[in-house]
C-alpha positions in Angstrom: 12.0 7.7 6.3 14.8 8.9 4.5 16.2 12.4 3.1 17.5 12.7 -0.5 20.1 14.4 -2.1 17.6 18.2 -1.5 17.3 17.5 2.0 13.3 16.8 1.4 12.6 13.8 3.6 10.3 11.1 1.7 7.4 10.3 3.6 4.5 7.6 3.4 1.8 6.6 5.4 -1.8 5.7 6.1 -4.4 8.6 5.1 -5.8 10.4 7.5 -8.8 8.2 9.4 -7.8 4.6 7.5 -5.3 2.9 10.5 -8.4 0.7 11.6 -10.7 -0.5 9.4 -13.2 -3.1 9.7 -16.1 -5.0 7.2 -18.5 -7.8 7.3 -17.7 -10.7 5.6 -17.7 -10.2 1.8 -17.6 -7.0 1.5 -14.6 -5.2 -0.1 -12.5 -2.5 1.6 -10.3 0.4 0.4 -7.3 0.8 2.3 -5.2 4.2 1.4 -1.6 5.4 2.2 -0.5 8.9 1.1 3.3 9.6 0.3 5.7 12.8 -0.4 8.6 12.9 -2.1 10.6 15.3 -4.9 11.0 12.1 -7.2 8.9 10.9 -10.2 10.4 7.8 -10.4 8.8 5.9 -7.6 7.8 2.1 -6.3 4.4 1.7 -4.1 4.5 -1.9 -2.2 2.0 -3.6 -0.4 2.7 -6.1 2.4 0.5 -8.3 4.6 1.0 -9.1 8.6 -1.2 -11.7 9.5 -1.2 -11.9 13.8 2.0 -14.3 14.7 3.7 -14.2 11.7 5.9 -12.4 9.5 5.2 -10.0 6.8 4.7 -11.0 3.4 5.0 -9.1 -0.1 1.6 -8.4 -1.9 3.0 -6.5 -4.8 4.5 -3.8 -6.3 3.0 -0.8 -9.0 4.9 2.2 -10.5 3.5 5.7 -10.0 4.4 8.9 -11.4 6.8 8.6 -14.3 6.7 4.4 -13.8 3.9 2.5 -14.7 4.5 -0.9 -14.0 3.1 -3.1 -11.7 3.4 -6.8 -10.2 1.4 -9.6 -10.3 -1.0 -8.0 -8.2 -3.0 -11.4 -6.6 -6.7 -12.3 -7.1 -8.6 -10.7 -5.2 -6.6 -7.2 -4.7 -6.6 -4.3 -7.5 -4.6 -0.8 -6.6 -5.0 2.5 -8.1 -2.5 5.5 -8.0 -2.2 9.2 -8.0 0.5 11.7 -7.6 0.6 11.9 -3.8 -1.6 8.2 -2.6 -2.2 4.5 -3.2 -4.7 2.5 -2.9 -5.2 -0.9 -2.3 -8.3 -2.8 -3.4 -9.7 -6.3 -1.0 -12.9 -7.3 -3.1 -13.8 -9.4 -0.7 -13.2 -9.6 2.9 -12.0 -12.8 4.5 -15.2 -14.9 6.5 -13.3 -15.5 9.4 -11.7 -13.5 12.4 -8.2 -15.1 12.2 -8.0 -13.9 8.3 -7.8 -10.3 9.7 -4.6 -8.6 9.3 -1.9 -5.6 9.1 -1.0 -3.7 5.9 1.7 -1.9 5.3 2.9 0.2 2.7 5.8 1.3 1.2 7.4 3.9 -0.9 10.8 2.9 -3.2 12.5 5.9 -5.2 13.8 4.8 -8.1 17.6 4.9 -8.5 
């Protein structure tokens, strides 16, 4: 979290209800974060935390005024609005240890 040069603090974070989600095997699963922030030139990021280990970089994607995005991996899409992200698991890991921790995160452009 972090204030800009307006004093408006950007914000992101996991919509409302989406902190804990769990699917079957092969199913897919929408996870959502929403963000605030005065900017139009903005990054989204996604990140994966698998139990024990370190975080690791999904990819990026532009929103608002950038429209760019990262070598999103097989297997993962992600849409975008003004205010949310979205990311896309077509199809959910078959075993327990394959569950894991996203994170998102919001980068205003400089």
């Amino acid at each position: 979290l972090k204030t800009n040069k307006s004093g408006f603090a950007d914000r992101i974070g996991p919509s409302e209800g989406d902190t804990n989600i769990i699917r079957e095997e092969g199913e897919s699963v929408t996870l959502s974060c929403t963000f605030e922030t005065n900017s139009n030139d903005i990054w989204l990021y996604w990140y994966r935390q698998y139990p024990n280990r370190e975080p690791e970089y999904l990819f990026y994607k532009g929103a608002r005024s950038k429209s760019r995005q990262k070598d999103i991996p097989d297997g993962f899409q992600s849409t975008t609005s003004q205010t949310s992200t979205e990311l896309i698991i077509n199809s959910v890991p078959d075993t327990l240890s394959d569950s894991a921790l996203y994170y998102c995160a919001l980068r205003v452009a400089q």
